[in-house]
Structures are given as C-alpha cells and as structure tokens.
C-alpha positions in Angstrom: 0.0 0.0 0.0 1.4 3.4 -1.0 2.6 5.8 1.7 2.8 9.8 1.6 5.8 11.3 4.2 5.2 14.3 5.1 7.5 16.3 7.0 6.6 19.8 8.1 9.6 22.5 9.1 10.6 26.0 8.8 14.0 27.3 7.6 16.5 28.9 9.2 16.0 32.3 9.6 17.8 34.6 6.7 17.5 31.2 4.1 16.0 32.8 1.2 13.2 30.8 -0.6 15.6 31.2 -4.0 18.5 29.0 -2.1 16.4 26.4 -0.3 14.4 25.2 -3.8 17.8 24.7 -5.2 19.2 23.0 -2.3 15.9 20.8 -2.6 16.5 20.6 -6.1 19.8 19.3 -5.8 18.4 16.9 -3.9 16.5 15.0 -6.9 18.5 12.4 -8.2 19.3 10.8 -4.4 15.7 10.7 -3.8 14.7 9.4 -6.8 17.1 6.8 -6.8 15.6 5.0 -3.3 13.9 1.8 -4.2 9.9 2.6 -3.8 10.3 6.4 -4.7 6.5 7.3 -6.4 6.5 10.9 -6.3 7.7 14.3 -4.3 6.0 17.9 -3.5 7.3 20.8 -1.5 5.1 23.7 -0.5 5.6 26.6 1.5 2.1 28.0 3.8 1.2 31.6 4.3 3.0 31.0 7.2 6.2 30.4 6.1 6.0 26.4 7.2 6.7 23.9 4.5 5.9 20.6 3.7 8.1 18.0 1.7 5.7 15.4 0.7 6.8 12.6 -0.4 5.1 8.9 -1.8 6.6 5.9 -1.3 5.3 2.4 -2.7 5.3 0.7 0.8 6.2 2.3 4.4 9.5 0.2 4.4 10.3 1.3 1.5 9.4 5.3 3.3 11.3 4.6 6.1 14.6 2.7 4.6 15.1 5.9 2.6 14.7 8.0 5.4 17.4 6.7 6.5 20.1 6.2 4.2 19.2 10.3 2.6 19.7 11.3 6.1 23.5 9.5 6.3 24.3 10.5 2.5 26.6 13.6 2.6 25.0 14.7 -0.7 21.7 15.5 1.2 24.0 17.9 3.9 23.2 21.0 2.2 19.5 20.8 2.1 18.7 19.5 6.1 21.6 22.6 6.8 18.6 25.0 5.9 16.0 23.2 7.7 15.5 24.5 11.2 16.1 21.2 12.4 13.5 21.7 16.2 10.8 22.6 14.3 10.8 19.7 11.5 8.3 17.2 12.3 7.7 13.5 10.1 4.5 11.4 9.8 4.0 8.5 7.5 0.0 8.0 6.0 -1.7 5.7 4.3 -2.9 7.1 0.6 -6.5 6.4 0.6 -7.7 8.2 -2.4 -5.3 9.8 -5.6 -7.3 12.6 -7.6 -5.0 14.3 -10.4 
C-alpha cells in the first residue's frame, strides 16, 4: 500500500526561498534513486512552514530511505537549511489519488 511522508519545518532564519528550492533541487537524483520512490511535492504555507511530501510504494520502502538520505553527505546542504526543532515527520496511508 502506497505511503505519503510528510514532513513539516521552517527554515533557518535569513534562508532565502531562491536558495532552499535549489538545495531541494539538488536533492532530486538521491531521492529518486531509493527503491519505492513514487512521487515528491514541496510547499511553503502563508506561514512560512513547508511541507516536503513525499510517496513511497510501501512504508519500508518510506522509512529505509529516510534513513540512508539522512547519512548520504549529498543530502547535507539541504537539512543545513532546515530548522532542524521545528521539523516534524509522519507516514499516511494514501487512501484516495485525484489528479
């Protein structure tokens, strides 16, 4: 069953929108590259929180690439931006897909 993470954070204060999207962008191939990778969104709320949500074929699949992004060095430069307190991660079943 498919799986969305979704992890919720702000940045650190002076990041500029312009240099976190790139960081996230430079992010694409190691993410893509996890076994079980579906899909990936990042949005920003009028209140400056964003949300990094990703789907993953199968929560293993979710939580084994957790954890090997967070130990490759090439993912460094985007969690530097992230104010690390205020990120939060939750794993949901997808129910229902309307595109």
């Amino acid at each position: 069953m498919r799986v969305i993470e979704y992890v919720t954070f702000t940045l650190v204060p002076g990041t500029g929108e312009a240099a976190f999207l790139s960081a996230a962008r430079s992010t694409e191939a190691l993410v893509r590259s996890r076994p079980g990778f579906v899909s990936r969104r990042l949005s920003r709320g009028p209140d400056g929180r964003w949300t990094d949500a990703v789907t993953w074929a199968s929560l293993a699949e979710a939580e084994a690439a957790a954890q090997a992004v967070m130990a490759d060095p090439g993912f460094g430069p985007f969690m530097a931006l992230i104010d690390g307190p205020s990120a939060a991660m939750r794993h949901e079943h997808l129910a229902l897909t309307l595109d």
